[in-house]
C-alpha positions as CSV (number, residue, x, y, z in Angstrom):
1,X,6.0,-36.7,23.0
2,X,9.1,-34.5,21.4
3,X,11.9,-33.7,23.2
4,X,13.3,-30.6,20.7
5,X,16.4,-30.3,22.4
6,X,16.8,-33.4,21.2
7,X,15.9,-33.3,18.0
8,X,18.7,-33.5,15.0
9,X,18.9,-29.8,14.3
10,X,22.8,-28.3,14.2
11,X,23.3,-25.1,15.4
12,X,26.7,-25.0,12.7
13,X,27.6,-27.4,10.5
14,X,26.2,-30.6,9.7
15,X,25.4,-33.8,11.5
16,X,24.7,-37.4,10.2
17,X,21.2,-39.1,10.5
18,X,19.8,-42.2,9.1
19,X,16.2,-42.5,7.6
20,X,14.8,-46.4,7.6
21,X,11.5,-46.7,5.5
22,X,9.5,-49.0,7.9
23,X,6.8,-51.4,7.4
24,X,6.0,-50.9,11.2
25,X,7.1,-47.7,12.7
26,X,6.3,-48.2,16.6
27,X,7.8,-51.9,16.1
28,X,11.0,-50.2,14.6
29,X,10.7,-47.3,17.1
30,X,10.9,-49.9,20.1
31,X,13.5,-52.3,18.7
32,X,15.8,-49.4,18.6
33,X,15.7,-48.2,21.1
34,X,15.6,-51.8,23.1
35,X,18.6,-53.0,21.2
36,X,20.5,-50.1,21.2
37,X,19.4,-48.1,24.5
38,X,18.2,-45.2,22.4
39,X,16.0,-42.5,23.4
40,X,12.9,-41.8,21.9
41,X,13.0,-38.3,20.6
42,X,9.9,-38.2,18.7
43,X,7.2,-41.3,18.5
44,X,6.0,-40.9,14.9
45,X,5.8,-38.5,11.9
46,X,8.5,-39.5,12.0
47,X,9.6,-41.6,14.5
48,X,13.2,-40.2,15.7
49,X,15.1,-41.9,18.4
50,X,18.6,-40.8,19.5
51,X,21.3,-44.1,19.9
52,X,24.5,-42.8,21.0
53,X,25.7,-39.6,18.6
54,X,23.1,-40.2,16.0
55,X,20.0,-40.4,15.3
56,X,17.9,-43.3,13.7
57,X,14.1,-41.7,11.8
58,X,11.8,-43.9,10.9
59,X,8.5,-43.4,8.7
60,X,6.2,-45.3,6.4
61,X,6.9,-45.5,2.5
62,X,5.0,-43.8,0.1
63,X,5.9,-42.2,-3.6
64,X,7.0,-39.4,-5.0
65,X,7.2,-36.3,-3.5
66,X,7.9,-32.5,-5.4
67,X,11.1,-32.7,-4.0
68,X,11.9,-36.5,-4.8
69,X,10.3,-36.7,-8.1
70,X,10.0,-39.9,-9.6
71,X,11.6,-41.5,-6.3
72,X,9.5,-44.1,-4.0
73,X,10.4,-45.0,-0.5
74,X,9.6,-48.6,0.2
75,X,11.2,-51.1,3.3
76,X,13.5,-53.9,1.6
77,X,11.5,-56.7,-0.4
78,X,14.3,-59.5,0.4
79,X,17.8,-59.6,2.7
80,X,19.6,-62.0,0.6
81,X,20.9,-58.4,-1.4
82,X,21.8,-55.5,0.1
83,X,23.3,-52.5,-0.8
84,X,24.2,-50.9,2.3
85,X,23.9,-51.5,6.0
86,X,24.4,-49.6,9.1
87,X,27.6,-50.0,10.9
88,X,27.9,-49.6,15.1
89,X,30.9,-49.5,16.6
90,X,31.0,-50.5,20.3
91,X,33.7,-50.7,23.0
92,X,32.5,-54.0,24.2
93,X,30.9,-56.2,21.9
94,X,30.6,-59.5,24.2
95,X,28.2,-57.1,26.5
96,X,26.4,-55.5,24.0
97,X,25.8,-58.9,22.1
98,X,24.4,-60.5,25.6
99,X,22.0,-57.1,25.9
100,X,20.6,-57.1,22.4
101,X,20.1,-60.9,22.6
102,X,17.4,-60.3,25.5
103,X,15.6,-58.0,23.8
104,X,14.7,-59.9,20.7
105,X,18.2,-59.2,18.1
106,X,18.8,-62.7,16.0
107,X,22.4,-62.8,14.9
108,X,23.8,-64.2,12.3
109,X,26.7,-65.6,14.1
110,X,28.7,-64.9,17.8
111,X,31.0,-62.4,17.4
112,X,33.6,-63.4,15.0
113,X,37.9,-62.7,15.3
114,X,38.5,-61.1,12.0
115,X,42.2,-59.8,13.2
116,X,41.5,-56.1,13.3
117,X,38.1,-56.1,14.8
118,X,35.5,-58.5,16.1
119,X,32.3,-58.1,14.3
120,X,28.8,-60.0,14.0
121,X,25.9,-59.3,12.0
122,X,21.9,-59.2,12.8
123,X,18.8,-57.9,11.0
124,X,16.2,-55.1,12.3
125,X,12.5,-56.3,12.0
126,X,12.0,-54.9,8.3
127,X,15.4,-56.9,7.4
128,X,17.6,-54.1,7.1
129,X,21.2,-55.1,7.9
130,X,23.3,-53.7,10.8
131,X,27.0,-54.4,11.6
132,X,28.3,-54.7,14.8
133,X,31.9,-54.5,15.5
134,X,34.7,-53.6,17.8
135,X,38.1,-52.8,16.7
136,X,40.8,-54.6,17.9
137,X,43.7,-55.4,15.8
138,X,43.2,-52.5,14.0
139,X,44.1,-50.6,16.8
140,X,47.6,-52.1,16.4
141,X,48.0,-51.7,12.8
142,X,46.9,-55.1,12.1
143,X,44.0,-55.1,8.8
144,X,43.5,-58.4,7.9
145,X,40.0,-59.2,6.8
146,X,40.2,-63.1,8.0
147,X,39.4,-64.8,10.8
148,X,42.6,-65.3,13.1
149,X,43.7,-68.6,13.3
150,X,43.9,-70.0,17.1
151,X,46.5,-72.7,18.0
Protein backbone atom coordinates (compact mmCIF):
# COMPACT_ATOMS: atom_id res chain seq x y z
CA UNK A 1 0.00 0.00 0.00
CA UNK A 2 1.46 3.71 -1.03
CA UNK A 3 -0.52 6.52 -0.93
CA UNK A 4 1.96 8.96 -3.42
CA UNK A 5 0.15 11.94 -2.67
CA UNK A 6 1.28 11.31 0.36
CA UNK A 7 4.56 10.67 0.04
CA UNK A 8 7.43 13.41 1.16
CA UNK A 9 8.09 14.79 -2.28
CA UNK A 10 8.01 18.94 -2.42
CA UNK A 11 6.86 20.46 -5.31
CA UNK A 12 9.40 23.81 -4.26
CA UNK A 13 11.57 23.96 -1.66
CA UNK A 14 12.45 21.59 0.95
CA UNK A 15 10.62 19.79 3.63
CA UNK A 16 12.01 18.01 6.88
CA UNK A 17 11.85 14.10 7.36
CA UNK A 18 13.33 11.83 9.86
CA UNK A 19 14.94 8.34 8.96
CA UNK A 20 15.00 5.76 12.17
CA UNK A 21 17.21 2.66 11.42
CA UNK A 22 14.88 -0.05 13.00
CA UNK A 23 15.53 -3.37 14.36
CA UNK A 24 11.73 -4.11 13.54
CA UNK A 25 10.19 -2.13 10.90
CA UNK A 26 6.41 -3.14 11.03
CA UNK A 27 6.77 -2.93 15.07
CA UNK A 28 8.21 0.68 14.49
CA UNK A 29 5.72 1.24 11.59
CA UNK A 30 2.69 0.43 14.12
CA UNK A 31 3.92 2.25 17.22
CA UNK A 32 3.93 5.30 15.20
CA UNK A 33 1.44 5.56 14.01
CA UNK A 34 -0.53 4.20 17.34
CA UNK A 35 1.27 6.73 19.48
CA UNK A 36 1.19 9.42 17.37
CA UNK A 37 -2.08 8.91 15.13
CA UNK A 38 0.02 8.76 12.00
CA UNK A 39 -0.80 7.58 8.68
CA UNK A 40 0.83 4.87 7.05
CA UNK A 41 2.03 6.17 3.75
CA UNK A 42 4.13 3.33 2.71
CA UNK A 43 4.40 -0.19 4.76
CA UNK A 44 8.05 -1.08 4.08
CA UNK A 45 11.06 -0.32 1.81
CA UNK A 46 10.85 1.94 3.56
CA UNK A 47 8.28 2.17 5.87
CA UNK A 48 6.99 5.94 5.66
CA UNK A 49 4.16 7.15 7.89
CA UNK A 50 2.98 10.71 8.03
CA UNK A 51 2.48 12.17 11.92
CA UNK A 52 1.18 15.63 11.75
CA UNK A 53 3.57 17.85 9.14
CA UNK A 54 6.28 15.28 8.92
CA UNK A 55 7.04 12.31 8.13
CA UNK A 56 8.73 9.48 10.14
CA UNK A 57 10.78 6.50 7.46
CA UNK A 58 11.84 3.62 8.80
CA UNK A 59 14.15 0.81 7.32
CA UNK A 60 16.54 -1.90 8.45
CA UNK A 61 20.44 -1.16 8.88
CA UNK A 62 22.93 -2.28 6.65
CA UNK A 63 26.57 -0.81 5.45
CA UNK A 64 27.88 1.18 3.22
CA UNK A 65 26.37 2.34 0.30
CA UNK A 66 28.25 4.28 -3.06
CA UNK A 67 26.69 7.13 -1.78
CA UNK A 68 27.46 6.77 2.02
CA UNK A 69 30.88 5.27 1.76
CA UNK A 70 32.41 4.09 4.75
CA UNK A 71 28.98 4.90 6.75
CA UNK A 72 26.80 1.97 8.43
CA UNK A 73 23.27 2.41 9.51
CA UNK A 74 22.56 0.49 12.68
CA UNK A 75 19.50 1.02 15.55
CA UNK A 76 21.04 2.36 18.99
CA UNK A 77 23.10 -0.32 20.99
CA UNK A 78 22.24 1.41 24.50
CA UNK A 79 19.80 4.58 25.73
CA UNK A 80 21.76 5.59 28.63
CA UNK A 81 23.79 8.09 25.62
CA UNK A 82 22.24 9.77 23.15
CA UNK A 83 23.02 12.20 20.83
CA UNK A 84 19.89 13.47 19.58
CA UNK A 85 16.26 12.82 19.99
CA UNK A 86 13.05 13.77 18.36
CA UNK A 87 11.15 16.57 19.66
CA UNK A 88 6.92 16.87 19.42
CA UNK A 89 5.30 19.65 20.24
CA UNK A 90 1.62 19.27 21.17
CA UNK A 91 -1.14 21.62 22.19
CA UNK A 92 -2.34 19.36 24.94
CA UNK A 93 0.05 17.29 26.55
CA UNK A 94 -2.27 15.81 29.48
CA UNK A 95 -4.45 14.23 26.41
CA UNK A 96 -1.89 13.19 24.38
CA UNK A 97 0.03 11.56 27.37
CA UNK A 98 -3.37 9.62 28.43
CA UNK A 99 -3.60 8.46 24.40
CA UNK A 100 -0.06 7.23 24.01
CA UNK A 101 -0.22 5.53 27.50
CA UNK A 102 -3.00 3.02 25.92
CA UNK A 103 -1.24 2.18 23.20
CA UNK A 104 1.93 0.83 24.74
CA UNK A 105 4.41 4.47 25.34
CA UNK A 106 6.44 3.96 28.77
CA UNK A 107 7.36 7.36 30.06
CA UNK A 108 9.92 8.32 31.91
CA UNK A 109 8.05 10.63 34.12
CA UNK A 110 4.26 12.55 34.06
CA UNK A 111 4.58 15.49 32.47
CA UNK A 112 6.88 17.80 34.32
CA UNK A 113 6.30 22.06 34.98
CA UNK A 114 9.60 23.29 33.77
CA UNK A 115 8.28 27.13 33.65
CA UNK A 116 8.22 27.64 29.89
CA UNK A 117 6.85 24.43 28.84
CA UNK A 118 5.68 21.13 30.24
CA UNK A 119 7.54 18.31 28.89
CA UNK A 120 7.99 14.34 29.48
CA UNK A 121 10.19 11.92 27.92
CA UNK A 122 9.55 8.14 26.57
CA UNK A 123 11.45 5.74 24.35
CA UNK A 124 10.22 4.10 20.83
CA UNK A 125 10.69 0.25 20.76
CA UNK A 126 14.37 0.39 19.37
CA UNK A 127 15.16 2.94 22.34
CA UNK A 128 15.34 5.98 20.44
CA UNK A 129 14.41 9.00 22.49
CA UNK A 130 11.44 11.37 21.88
CA UNK A 131 10.45 14.61 23.72
CA UNK A 132 7.23 15.58 24.30
CA UNK A 133 6.41 19.02 25.25
CA UNK A 134 3.96 21.83 25.34
CA UNK A 135 4.93 25.35 25.69
CA UNK A 136 3.67 27.35 28.26
CA UNK A 137 5.62 29.84 29.95
CA UNK A 138 7.39 30.42 27.13
CA UNK A 139 4.61 31.75 25.51
CA UNK A 140 4.83 34.61 28.14
CA UNK A 141 8.41 35.21 27.87
CA UNK A 142 9.12 33.13 30.73
CA UNK A 143 12.60 30.57 29.85
CA UNK A 144 13.46 29.06 32.89
CA UNK A 145 14.78 25.51 32.50
CA UNK A 146 13.57 24.34 36.25
CA UNK A 147 10.81 22.98 37.55
CA UNK A 148 8.38 25.72 39.05
CA UNK A 149 8.13 25.74 42.50
CA UNK A 150 4.31 25.33 43.81
CA UNK A 151 3.28 26.82 47.20
Amino acid sequence: MTHHGDLPAPQQGLLLTHFLTVRNVEVSRQFYSDVFGGEVVMEENPAIVKVANTWIIMNPGGGPTPDKPGVTLEAPRSGERVSSFLNVRVADIAAFYTHALAHGADFFTEPIDRGSELRCYFRDPDGYLIEVGQSTGLLAGIHATTPMKSN
